[in-house]
Each structure stands twice: as C-alpha cells, then as structure tokens.
C-alpha positions as CSV (number, residue, x, y, z in Angstrom):
1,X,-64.1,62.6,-103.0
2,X,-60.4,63.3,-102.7
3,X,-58.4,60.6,-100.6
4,X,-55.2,62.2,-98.9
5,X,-51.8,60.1,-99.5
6,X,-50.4,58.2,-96.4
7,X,-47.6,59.3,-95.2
8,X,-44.4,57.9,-96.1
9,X,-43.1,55.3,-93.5
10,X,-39.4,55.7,-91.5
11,X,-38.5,53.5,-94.5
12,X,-39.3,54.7,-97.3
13,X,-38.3,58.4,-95.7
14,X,-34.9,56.9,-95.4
15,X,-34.7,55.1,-98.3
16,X,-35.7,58.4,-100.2
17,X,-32.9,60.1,-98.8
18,X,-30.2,57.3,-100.3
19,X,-31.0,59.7,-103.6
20,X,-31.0,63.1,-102.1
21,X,-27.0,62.3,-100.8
22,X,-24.7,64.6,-102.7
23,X,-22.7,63.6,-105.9
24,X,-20.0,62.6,-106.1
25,X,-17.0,64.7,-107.7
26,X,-15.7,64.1,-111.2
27,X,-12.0,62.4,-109.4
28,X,-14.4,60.1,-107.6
29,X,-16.5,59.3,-110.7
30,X,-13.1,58.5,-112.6
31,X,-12.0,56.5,-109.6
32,X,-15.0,54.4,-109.6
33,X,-15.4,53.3,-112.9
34,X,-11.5,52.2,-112.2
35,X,-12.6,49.6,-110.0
36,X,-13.9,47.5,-112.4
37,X,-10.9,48.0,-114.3
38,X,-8.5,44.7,-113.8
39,X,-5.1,46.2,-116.1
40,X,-5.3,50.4,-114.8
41,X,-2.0,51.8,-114.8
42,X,-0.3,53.0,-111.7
43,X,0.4,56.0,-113.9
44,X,-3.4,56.8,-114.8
45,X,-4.4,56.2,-111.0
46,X,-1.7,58.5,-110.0
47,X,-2.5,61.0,-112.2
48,X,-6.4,61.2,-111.2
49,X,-5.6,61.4,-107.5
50,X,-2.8,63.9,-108.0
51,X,-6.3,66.2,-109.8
52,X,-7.2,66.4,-105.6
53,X,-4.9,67.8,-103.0
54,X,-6.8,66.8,-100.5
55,X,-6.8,63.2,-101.8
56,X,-3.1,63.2,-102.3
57,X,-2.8,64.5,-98.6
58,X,-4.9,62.2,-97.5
59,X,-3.2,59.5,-99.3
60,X,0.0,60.4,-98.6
61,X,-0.9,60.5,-94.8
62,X,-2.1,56.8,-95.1
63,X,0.6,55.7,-96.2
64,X,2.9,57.0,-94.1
65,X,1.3,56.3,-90.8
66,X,2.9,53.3,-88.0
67,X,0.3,51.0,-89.8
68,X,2.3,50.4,-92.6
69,X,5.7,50.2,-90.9
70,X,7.9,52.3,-93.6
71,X,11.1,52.7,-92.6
72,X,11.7,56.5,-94.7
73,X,9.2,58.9,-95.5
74,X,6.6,58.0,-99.0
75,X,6.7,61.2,-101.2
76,X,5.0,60.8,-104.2
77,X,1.7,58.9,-105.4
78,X,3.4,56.3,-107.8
79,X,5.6,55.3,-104.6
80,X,2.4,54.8,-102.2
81,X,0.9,52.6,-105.6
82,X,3.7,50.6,-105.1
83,X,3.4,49.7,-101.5
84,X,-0.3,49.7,-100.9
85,X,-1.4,47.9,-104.5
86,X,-3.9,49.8,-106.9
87,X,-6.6,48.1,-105.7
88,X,-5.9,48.8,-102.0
89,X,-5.1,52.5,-102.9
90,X,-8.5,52.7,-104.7
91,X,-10.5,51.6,-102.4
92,X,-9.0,53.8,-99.9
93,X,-9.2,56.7,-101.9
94,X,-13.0,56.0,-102.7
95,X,-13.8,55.8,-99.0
96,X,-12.0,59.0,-97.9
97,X,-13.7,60.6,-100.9
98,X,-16.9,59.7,-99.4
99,X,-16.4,61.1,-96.0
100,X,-15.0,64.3,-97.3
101,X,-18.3,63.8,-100.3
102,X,-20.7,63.5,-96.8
103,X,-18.9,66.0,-94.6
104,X,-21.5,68.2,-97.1
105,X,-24.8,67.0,-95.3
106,X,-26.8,69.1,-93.0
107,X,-26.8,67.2,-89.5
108,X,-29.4,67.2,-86.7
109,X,-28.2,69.2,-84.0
110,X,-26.7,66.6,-81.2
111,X,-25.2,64.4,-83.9
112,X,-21.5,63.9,-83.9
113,X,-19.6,64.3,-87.0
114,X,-16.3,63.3,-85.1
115,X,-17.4,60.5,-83.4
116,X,-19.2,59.3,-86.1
117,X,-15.5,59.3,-88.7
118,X,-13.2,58.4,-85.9
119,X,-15.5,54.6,-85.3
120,X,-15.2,54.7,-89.2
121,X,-11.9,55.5,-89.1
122,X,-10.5,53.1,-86.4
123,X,-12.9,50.0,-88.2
124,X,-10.9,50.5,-91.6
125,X,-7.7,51.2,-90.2
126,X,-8.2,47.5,-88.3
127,X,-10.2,45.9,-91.2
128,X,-7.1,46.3,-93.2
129,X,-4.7,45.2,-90.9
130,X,-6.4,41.9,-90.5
131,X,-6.9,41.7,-94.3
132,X,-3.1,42.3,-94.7
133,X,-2.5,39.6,-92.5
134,X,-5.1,37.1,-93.4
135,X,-6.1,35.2,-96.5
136,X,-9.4,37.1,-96.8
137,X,-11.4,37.2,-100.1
138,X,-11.5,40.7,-101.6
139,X,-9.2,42.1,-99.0
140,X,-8.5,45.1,-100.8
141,X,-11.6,46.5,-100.1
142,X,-11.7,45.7,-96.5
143,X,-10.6,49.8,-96.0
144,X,-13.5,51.1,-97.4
145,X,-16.1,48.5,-96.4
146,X,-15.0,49.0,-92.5
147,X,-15.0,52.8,-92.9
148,X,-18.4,52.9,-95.0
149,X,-20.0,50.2,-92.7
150,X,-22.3,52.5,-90.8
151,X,-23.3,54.6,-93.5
152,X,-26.7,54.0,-92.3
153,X,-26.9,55.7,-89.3
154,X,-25.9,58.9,-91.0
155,X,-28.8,58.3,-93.5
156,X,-31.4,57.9,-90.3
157,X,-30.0,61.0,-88.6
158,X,-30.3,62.7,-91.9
159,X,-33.8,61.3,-92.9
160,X,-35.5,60.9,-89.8
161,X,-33.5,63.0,-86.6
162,X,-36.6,63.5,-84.0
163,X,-36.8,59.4,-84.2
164,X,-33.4,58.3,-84.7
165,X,-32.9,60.8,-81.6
166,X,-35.3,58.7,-79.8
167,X,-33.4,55.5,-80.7
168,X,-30.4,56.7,-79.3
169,X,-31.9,57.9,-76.2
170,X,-32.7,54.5,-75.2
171,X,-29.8,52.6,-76.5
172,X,-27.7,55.2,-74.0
173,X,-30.1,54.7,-71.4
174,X,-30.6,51.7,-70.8
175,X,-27.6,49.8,-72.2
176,X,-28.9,48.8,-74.9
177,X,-27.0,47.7,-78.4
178,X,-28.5,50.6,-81.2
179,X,-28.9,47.8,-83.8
180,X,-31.3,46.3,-81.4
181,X,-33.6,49.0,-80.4
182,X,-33.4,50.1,-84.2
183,X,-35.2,46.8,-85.1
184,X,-37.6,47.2,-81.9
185,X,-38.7,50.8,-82.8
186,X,-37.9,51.4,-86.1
187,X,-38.6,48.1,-87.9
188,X,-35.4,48.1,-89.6
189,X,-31.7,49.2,-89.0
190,X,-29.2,51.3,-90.0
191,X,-26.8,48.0,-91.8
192,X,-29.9,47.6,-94.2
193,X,-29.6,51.4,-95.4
194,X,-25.8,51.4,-95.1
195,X,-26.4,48.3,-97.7
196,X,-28.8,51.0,-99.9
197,X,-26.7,53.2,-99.9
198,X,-23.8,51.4,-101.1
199,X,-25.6,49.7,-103.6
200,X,-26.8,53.1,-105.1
201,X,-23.0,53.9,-105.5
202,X,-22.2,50.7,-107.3
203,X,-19.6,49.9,-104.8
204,X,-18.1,46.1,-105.3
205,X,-20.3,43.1,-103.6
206,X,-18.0,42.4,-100.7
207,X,-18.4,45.4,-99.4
208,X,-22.3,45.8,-99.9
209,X,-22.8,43.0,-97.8
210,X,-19.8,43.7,-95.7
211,X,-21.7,46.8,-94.2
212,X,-25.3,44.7,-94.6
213,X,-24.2,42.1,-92.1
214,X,-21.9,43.3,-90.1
215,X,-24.2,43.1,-86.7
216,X,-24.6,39.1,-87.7
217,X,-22.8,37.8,-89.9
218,X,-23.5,34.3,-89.7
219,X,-26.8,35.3,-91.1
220,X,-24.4,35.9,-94.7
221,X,-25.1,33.3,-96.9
222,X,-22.4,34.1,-99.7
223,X,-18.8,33.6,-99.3
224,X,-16.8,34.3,-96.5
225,X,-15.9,38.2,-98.6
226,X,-15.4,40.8,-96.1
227,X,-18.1,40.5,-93.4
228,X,-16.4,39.4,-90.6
229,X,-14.2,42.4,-90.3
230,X,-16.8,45.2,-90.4
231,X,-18.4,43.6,-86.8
C-alpha cells in the first residue's frame, strides 16, 4: 500500500525557495569572491564595476548624494574608491546588485516592490552613517547588511503569498509588530530566512547575523558586529 508524502511545511516551502532565487550575474560573482580578498586593487574593483552601467550609475549616485558631504561632483570609479574605501564600495555594490538581482522575482499581487526597497534603502543609508561615525566592528558592511536585512519577507511573499498575506492582514489590523504575528502564525520569521538566504550567498558573518537578529539583538551571542544597526 502506497503512503502519500506530507506536505511540505511553511518552512521548508520557504526554505526551498532560498535555492530557486535567481543567480547572480558574472560582475556580482567577481565581486563576491573579492570580499574575501584583503590586498584587491582599486584598479581591478574599478574595472569590474565599470563591466555594469547600471552599477557605475548606481555607484556613482552613492557617492555623490548629501550623505557623503562632497564638496564637487565624483566622476569616475577610482575617485569614489578613494573616498568610500574598497571594502565599503564592495559591499555597496554587492547589495545594489542584489536588489537589481531580485527586482527579477515574480511577486504576489498586493506586494510592494517600492516600499519594500525604499525601508531597505533608508536602513543602509542610516546603517552607514552610524558606522562612519562609530567604532563598529565590520562597519564596512553595515550598507549591505541594513539593505539586505529583510530579505526574508521577500522570500515568504515569494514562497508562501496566501499566508504571508494573512500575516500581514493582522499585523495592519490590529497593530501588531509582523515579526510577532510571524512567530504566532507561522512558527518562524522572516529574520531566520533573511539569515538563509544570506548564508546561501556566502555573504560575510556580520552581516548574516546582522539581518538574523535584528528584531532582538540582545539575543546575539557573538560580538557586538553589525546587529544593532539593522533594528
């Protein structure tokens, strides 16, 4: 007698999906073996974001903005190496790879994409400021851990939508915090995928855990790292 397989749970539905994400593009493959890289040049760095206009744009845009004060206008790479550090530029450019790299998923309808990168956004914009003004470990990576923090949720909406839907609905109604009815009617939350996620794209510790415990961090036991600013 034939037994019929269980159903997978919201879980491991999600936790599927972490695989089924899209790839990531040769620049941001480059790019991310370059963070483990201590002596890069700002010459080889350049030359792999210069490969992507939109990168470059994007880049270029950063480093121009009011957050970085520049009196003048930043017109090459090299230059924005210079001021924002390779590491900082790296990280930066991994993250805004990533939204463009997601920008590819298929959404449930009510989900929204521009709410979901301006929070993003506005986190690692602040997340970096603080870590530029603070003695922080692993600062440089504060950019992309604030603007990959909530990763998660975009997994759930992906993975499960009727549910996550549901999650939302009460959250909004009732005043609730999301992280909280997540746990009540899911089990889980979205900071333990946004943690699965990053892991499965071998981004650097601080910012794994950044994103795992940024609705409590006191519950991180490692070093201080990044997870204060990703609250």
């Amino acid at each position: 007698m034939s037994t019929v397989a269980a159903p997978p749970s919201l879980r491991e539905r999600a936790l599927q999906s972490v695989t089924k994400l899209p790839p990531f593009s040769p620049v941001l493959n480059k790019l991310l073996a370059s963070l483990s890289k201590d002596d890069i040049m700002v010459s080889e760095l350049a030359d792999w974001i210069e490969k992507d206009t939109v990168l470059t744009g994007n880049v270029m845009r950063m480093v121009n903005s009011a957050a970085y004060g520049r009196m003048g206008t930043v017109s090459s790479v090299r230059h924005a190496i210079t001021i924002l550090g390779t590491n900082r530029l790296r990280n930066i450019v991994l993250g805004l790879s990533v939204c463009n790299m997601l920008g590819q998923l298929k959404l449930p309808a009510g989900w929204s994409s521009k709410q979901f990168n301006l929070h993003g956004i506005a986190v690692a914009n602040m997340s970096d400021l603080v870590a530029q003004n603070m003695s922080i470990e692993y600062g440089e990576g504060a950019f992309v851990g604030g603007l990959l923090h909530d990763v998660g949720k975009l997994l759930l909406a992906v993975s499960c939508p009727d549910e996550y839907a549901a999650v939302i609905t009460e959250a909004r109604r009732d005043h609730k915090e999301l992280y909280d009815v997540e746990i009540t009617q899911l089990g889980f939350s979205h900071a333990e995928l946004s943690l699965k996620v990053l892991e499965q794209w071998k981004l650097p510790i601080p910012v794994q855990t950044a994103a795992r415990f940024h609705h409590n961090p006191d519950a991180d036991s490692t070093a201080p790292g990044l997870t204060p600013l990703s609250r």
